[in-house]
C-alpha positions as CSV (number, residue, x, y, z in Angstrom):
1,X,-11.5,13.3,-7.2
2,X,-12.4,13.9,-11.0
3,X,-10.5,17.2,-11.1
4,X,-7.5,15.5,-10.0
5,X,-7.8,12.0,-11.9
6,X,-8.0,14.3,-15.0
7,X,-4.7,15.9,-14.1
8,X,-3.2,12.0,-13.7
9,X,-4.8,11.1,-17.2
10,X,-3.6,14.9,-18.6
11,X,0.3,13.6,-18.0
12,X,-0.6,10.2,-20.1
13,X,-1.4,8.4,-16.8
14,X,-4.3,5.6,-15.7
15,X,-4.9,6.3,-12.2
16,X,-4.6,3.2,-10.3
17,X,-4.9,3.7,-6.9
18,X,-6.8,6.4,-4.9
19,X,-6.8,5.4,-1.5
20,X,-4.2,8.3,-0.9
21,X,-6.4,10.8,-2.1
22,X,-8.4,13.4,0.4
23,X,-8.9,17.0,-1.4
24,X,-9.2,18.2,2.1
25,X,-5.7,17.3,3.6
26,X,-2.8,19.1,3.0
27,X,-0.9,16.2,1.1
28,X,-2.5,13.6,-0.5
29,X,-1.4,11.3,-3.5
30,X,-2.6,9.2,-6.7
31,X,-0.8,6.5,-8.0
32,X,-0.8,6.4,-11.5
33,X,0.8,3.7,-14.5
34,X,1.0,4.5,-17.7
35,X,-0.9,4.8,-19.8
36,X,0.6,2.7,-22.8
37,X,2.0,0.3,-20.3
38,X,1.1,-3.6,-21.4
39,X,3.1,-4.9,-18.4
40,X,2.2,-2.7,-15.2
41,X,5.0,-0.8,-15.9
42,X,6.2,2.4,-15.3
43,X,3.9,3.9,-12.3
44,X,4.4,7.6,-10.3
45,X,3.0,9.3,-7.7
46,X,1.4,12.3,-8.4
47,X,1.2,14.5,-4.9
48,X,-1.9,17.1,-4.1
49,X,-2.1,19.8,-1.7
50,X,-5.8,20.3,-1.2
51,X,-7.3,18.7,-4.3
52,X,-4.4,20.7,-6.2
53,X,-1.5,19.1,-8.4
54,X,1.7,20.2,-6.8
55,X,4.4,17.7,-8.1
56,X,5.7,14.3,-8.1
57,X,7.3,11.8,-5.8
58,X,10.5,12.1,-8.1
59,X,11.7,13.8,-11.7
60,X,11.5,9.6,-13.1
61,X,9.0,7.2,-12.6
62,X,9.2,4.3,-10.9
63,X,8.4,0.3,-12.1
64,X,6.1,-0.1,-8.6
65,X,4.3,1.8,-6.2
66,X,2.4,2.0,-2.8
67,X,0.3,3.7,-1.1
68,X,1.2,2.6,2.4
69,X,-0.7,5.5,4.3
70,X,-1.5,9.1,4.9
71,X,-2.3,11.7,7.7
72,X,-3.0,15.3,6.8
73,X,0.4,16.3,6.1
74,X,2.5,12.9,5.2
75,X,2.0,9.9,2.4
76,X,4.2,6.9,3.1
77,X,4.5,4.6,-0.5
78,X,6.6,1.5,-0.9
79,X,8.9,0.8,-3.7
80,X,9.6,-2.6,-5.1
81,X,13.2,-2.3,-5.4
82,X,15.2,-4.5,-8.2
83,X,18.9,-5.7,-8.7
84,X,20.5,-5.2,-11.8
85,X,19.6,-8.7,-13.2
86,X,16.2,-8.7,-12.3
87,X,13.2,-8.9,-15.1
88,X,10.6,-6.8,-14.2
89,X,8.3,-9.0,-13.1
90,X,10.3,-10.0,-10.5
91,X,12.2,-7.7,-8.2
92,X,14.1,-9.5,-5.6
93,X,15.5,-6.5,-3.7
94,X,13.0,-6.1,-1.0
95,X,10.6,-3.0,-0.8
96,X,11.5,0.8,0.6
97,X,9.4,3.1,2.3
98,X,9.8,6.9,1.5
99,X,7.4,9.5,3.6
100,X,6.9,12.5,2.1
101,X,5.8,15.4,4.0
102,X,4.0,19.0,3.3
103,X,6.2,21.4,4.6
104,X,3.7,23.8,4.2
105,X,5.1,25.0,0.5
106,X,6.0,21.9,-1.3
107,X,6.6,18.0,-0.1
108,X,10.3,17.1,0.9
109,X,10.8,13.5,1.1
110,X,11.8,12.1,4.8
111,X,13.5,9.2,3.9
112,X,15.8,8.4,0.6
113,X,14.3,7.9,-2.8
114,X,15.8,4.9,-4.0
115,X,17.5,4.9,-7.3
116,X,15.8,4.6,-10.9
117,X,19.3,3.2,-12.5
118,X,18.6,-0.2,-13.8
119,X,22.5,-0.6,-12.7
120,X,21.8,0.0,-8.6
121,X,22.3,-2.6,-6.5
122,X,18.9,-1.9,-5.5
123,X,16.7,-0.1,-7.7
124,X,13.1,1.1,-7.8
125,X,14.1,1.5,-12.1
């Protein structure tokens, strides 16, 4: 697990949650927030394939993330999801789920990513 907190810290990081992480499963995950953040603001999900950094859950990070769960090949996180007026404390848009799977090269999500435009009707900004 300290190999791949270090690569969570390495991209400016704090890992905050772990419970996603098994070196020994094909896709795993680490939840991390920034590390600058003073609000809890912005997190991402940096994916594992065997204790090895393979990618992220999307190319911009996200003001909230899950964990939900994991089996050897799929991680399920929850989004807080925001309208456009919403301050960040607050999002009133409900939650989505997104699994992502190994497909035994890379991870392909199974469900949409939600938007990161503060202008979506429903945003995970």
């Amino acid at each position: 697990m300290a190999k791949a907190s270090s690569v969570v810290r390495a991209a400016g990081y704090t890992p905050i949650s772990l419970g996603g992480f098994d070196q020994n499963s094909d896709l795993s995950v680490i939840v991390g927030l920034l590390s600058t953040s003073a609000d809890g603001h912005p997190q991402r999900a940096f994916f594992f394939h065997r204790g090895t950094f393979i990618g992220y859950d999307s190319p911009q990070s996200s003001a909230t993330i899950r964990w939900i769960w994991s089996t050897d090949r799929v991680v399920a996180l929850q989004y807080d999801l925001y309208k456009p007026g919403d301050p960040m404390c607050c999002p009133t848009a409900g939650g989505a789920t997104v699994r992502y799977q190994w497909n035994g090269s890379s991870v392909t999500p199974l469900d949409p990513i939600p938007s990161a435009a503060f202008a979506a009707p429903a945003g995970r900004r």
